[in-house]
Every structure is written in C-alpha cells, then in structure tokens.
C-alpha positions in Angstrom: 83.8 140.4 158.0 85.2 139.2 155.0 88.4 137.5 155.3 91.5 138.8 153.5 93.0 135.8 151.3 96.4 134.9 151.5 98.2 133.6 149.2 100.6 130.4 149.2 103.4 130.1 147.5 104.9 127.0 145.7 107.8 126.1 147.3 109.9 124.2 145.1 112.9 121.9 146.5 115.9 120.8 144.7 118.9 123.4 144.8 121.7 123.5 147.0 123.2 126.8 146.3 121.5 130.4 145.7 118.7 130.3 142.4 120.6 133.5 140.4 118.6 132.7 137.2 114.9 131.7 136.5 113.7 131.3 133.1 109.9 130.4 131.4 108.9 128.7 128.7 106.5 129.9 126.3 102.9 128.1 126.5 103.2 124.6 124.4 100.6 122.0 123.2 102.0 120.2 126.7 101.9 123.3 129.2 104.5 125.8 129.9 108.0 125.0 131.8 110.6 126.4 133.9 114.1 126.0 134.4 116.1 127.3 137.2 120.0 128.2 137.3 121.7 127.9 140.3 125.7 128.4 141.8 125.4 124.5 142.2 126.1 123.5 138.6 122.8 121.8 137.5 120.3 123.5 136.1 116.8 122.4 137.0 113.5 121.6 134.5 110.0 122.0 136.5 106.6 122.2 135.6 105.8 125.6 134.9 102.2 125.5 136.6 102.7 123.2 139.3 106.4 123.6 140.1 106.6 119.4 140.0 110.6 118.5 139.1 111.1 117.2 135.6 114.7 116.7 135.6 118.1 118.4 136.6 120.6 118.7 133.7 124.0 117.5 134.6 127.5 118.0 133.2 128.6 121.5 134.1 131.4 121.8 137.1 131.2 125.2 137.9 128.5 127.6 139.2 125.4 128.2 136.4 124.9 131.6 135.8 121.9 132.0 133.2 120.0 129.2 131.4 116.5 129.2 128.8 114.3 127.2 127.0 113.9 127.0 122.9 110.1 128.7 122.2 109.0 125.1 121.9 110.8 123.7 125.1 112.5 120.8 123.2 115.8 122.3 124.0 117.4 124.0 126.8 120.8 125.8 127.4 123.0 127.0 130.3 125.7 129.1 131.0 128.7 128.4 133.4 132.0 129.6 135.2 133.0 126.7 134.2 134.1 128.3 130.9 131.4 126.8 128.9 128.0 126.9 127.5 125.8 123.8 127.0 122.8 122.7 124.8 120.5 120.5 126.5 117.5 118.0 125.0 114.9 119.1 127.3 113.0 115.9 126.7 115.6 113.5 127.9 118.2 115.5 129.3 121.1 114.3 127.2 124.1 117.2 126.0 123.6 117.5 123.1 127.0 120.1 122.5 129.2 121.8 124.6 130.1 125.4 123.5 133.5 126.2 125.3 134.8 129.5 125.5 138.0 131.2 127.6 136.4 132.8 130.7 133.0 132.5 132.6 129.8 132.7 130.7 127.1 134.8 132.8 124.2 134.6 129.7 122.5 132.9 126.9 119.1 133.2 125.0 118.0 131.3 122.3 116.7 132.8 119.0 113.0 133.2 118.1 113.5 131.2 115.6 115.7 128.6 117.7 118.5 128.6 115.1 121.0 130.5 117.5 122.4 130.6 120.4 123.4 134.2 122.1 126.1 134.0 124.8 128.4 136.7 126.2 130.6 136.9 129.7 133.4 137.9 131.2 135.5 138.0 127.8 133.1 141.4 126.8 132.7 139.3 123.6 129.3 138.4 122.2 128.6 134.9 120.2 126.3 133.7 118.3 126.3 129.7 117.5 124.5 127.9 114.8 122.5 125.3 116.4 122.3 123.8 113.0 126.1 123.8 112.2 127.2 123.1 115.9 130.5 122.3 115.2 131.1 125.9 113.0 132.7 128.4 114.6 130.5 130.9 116.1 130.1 135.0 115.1 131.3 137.5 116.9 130.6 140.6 118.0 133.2 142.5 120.2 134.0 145.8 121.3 131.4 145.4 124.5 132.7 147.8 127.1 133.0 145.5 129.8 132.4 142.4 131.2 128.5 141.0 129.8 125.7 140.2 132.3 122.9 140.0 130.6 121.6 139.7 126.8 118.4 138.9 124.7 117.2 139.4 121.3 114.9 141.6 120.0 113.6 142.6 116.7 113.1 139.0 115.4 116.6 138.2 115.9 117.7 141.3 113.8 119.0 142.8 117.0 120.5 142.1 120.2 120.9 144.0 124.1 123.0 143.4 126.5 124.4 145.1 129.8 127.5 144.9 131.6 128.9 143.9 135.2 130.7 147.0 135.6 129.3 149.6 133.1 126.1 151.4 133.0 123.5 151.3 130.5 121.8 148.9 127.7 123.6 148.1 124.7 121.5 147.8 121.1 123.4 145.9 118.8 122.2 146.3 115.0 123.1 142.2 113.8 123.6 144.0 110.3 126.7 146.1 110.9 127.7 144.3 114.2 127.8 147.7 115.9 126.3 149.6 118.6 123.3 151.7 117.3 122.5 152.7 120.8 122.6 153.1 124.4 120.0 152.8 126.6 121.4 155.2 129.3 121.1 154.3 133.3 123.0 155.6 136.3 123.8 152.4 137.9 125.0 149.3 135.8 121.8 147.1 134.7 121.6 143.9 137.0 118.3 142.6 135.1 117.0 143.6 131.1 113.7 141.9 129.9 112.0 142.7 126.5 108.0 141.9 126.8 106.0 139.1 125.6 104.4 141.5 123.1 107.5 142.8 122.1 106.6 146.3 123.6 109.2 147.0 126.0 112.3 146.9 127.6 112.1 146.6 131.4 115.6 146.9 133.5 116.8 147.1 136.8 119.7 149.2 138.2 120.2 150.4 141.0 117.3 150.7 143.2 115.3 151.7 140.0 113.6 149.8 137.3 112.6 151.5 134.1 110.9 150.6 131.0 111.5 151.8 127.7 110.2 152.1 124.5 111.1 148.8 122.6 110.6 150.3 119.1 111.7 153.4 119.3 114.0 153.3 122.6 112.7 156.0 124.5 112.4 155.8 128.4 108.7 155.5 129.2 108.5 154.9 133.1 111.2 155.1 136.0 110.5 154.1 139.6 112.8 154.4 142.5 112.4 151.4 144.8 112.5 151.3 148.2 116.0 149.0 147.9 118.5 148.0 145.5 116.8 146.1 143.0 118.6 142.6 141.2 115.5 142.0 138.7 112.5 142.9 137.3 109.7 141.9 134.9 106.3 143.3 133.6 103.2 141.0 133.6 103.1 139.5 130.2 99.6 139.1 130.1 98.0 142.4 130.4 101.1 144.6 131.3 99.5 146.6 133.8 101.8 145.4 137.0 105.7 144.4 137.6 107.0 142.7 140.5 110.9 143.5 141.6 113.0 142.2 143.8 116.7 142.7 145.7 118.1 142.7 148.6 115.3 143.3 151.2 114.7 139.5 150.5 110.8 140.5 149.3 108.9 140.2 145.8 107.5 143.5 145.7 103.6 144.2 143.2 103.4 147.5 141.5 101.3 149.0 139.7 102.7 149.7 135.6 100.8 153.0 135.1 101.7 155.2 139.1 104.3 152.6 140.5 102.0 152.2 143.4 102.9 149.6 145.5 100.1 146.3 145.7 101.6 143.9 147.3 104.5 142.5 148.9 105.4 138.7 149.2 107.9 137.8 151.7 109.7 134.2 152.9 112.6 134.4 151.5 116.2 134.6 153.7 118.3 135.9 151.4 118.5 138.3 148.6 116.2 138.0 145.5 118.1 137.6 142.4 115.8 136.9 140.0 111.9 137.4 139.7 109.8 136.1 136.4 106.3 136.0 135.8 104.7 132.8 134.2 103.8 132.9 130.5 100.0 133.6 131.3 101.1 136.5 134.2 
C-alpha cells in the first residue's frame, strides 16, 4: 500500500512574542526573502526558501504591527505602536529613516515602483512618503472612517485599499482626487486584504469568510464561509487555483479557488493564526 506523504514544516526560531505579520519578497537575481513582524519589536529577515535567519532589524520600542520588502529586497520597512514607521537597508540592516507619526502605525507597503511608502493606523489618516525626499513632509489622505488595519496598492500605484479595525468593508482610494471611489462591501470588518501577484484579484478575510473580488472591475467573484473566524488569507500566486486561511482554530486550512473544497489542513500551531502567505513561486 502506498504510503500517504506527510509533509514537514519549517520551523523557524527567533521571535519572542506572537508573528501578527508575514511578508515575501518578490523572486530576485539572489532568491526570494521573508520578513516577519512580531509584538516583540524586531522585525525579522529570513531566507525565503529555506527559512535560514538573515538578520533582525532593531530600533523600534514598541510592538511591530506590519512590515514588507521593496520589489528588489534592498529595502525593508516596519510599522510600530511605537508611534513610528521605519525604513530599513535590507542588506546591512542599518535605519536608514524614521517616519514618526502621532498614534500607532498597524500598516505599510512599498510602491511598485519603490518610490513611496504607504502607511496608515490608528490616526484613520493615510500617508504617503517619498523615499527619495525623506525628509519632505508626506501626502495625505484623510477622511478614513476609522481606525486603518490594513492597506496596499493597486493599479501601479494609481490607487490604494485599505480596511479598518472597527468598520466593515474595503476602501478604493483613486490617488488622483484623494477620494473614495468605492467600497468593497463585507459584513464583518476585513482582518486581511491581499491583491494577487498577477494583479487579478483582491482576496479578504472577515469574519469567518474570505472572498475575492474582481481587481479590475471590483465585483465579488467568490465567497466562502469557513469553518472559523478567519485572521488572513491569500491565493496561490502561481497558478491561483487554491488559498490557504487561517484564524483562530490554530490550523492552516487548503482550498480549493474554483468549489472552496477543503484539501488540506496543516496543524502545530498553539495559538491563533494571524497571518498566512504563500511564497512567491506558490
């Protein structure tokens, strides 16, 4: 009888406090990478492939609640309660600049094109810094209707989403005008928001549902109910045709993109999941 294969995780070492924040690097000439944000204030740069520790960024003095890599890895940022946002050299792990702001920061995403910096928080405010004119002040756009969780660009930086703490739905914000242009409408408030490698859509969590949407034209494409509340989610870059989520049943769930049928489920965590990513190549 043929034996069923199990597989092994990585296991990789190095945080103190709960991992709220996982984010990967696009493939490089020198691999892809990983960097990991955790409540214990130092974000954490790995090997994307075989988990090895590259280096821990250290600076920040309060909890990190998002960090990301630049599309080449070079740079890296953070987010922090500690009232700030930092900018990393991902080579060396110098600060390069420390982006200070009035209340917690919960997110950050580079630009595309690596000229920006996107950050938003408990202020409801979003800004946008010029990594080339670090010292400038940064643009604004307000009027979010609560407290920012999570954000990410879209539409080659001519657009921006984010969702709130304590509000439902997605946000589109047209860059243009500053404005809303649209909601992406949920019934719980959206704990995870992911565009696609391929640009094609939007996946979110909220709830103990996770839904993906038309990236283009915004329409809701697929919702699947879960068998628990759901922190994350993400869709296979690679092929698209499975996404993994996982919450507070302390499991990685597998399903299946086109019926939501569920292939697999990896356990061995012993706590809730907050965040689930899949590598660059899926």
């Amino acid at each position: 009888m043929e034996k069923k294969k199990v597989t092994v995780p990585l296991v990789c070492h190095g945080h103190s406090r709960p991992v709220v924040d996982l984010f990967y690097s696009p493939i490089t000439p020198d691999g892809f990478f990983l960097i990991s944000a955790s409540k214990d204030s130092s974000p954490m740069l790995r090997n994307g492939e075989t988990g090895d520790w590259i280096g821990t960024f250290e600076g920040h003095k309060g909890a990190i609640w998002s960090s990301c890599l630049d599309t080449k890895a070079l740079r890296a940022a953070s987010a922090s309660a500690d009232f700030s946002a930092k900018l990393w050299d991902a080579l060396t792990g110098d600060e390069l600049h420390s982006f200070e702001h009035k209340h917690i920061v919960r997110a950050c995403a580079f630009s595309d094109d690596t000229h920006f910096l996107l950050t938003g928080g408990i202020e409801k405010i979003l800004r946008i810094f010029d990594l080339n004119r670090l010292d400038e002040e940064p643009r604004q756009v307000d009027n979010s209707p609560g407290s920012i969780r999570t954000v990410a660009w879209l539409h080659s930086d001519q657009m921006i989403l984010s969702s709130c703490t304590d509000t439902n739905g997605v946000r589109l914000w047209d860059l243009r005008s500053g404005k809303i242009v649209q909601t992406l409408e949920t019934k719980s408030p959206v704990t995870s928001a992911e565009v696609s490698q391929d640009g094609r859509y939007i996946t979110t969590a909220d709830g103990s549902t996770v839904k993906f949407w038309d990236a283009n034209h915004f329409g809701l494409v697929k919702s699947y109910d879960m068998p628990c509340n759901v922190e994350s989610a993400s869709l296979e870059p690679k092929h698209g045709n499975k996404f993994i989520a996982g919450g507070e049943d302390m499991w990685v769930h597998v399903f299946d993109f086109h019926t939501g049928e569920e292939l697999g489920c990896n356990k061995g965590h012993h706590g809730p999941v907050h965040c689930v990513r899949f590598s660059p190549g899926g």
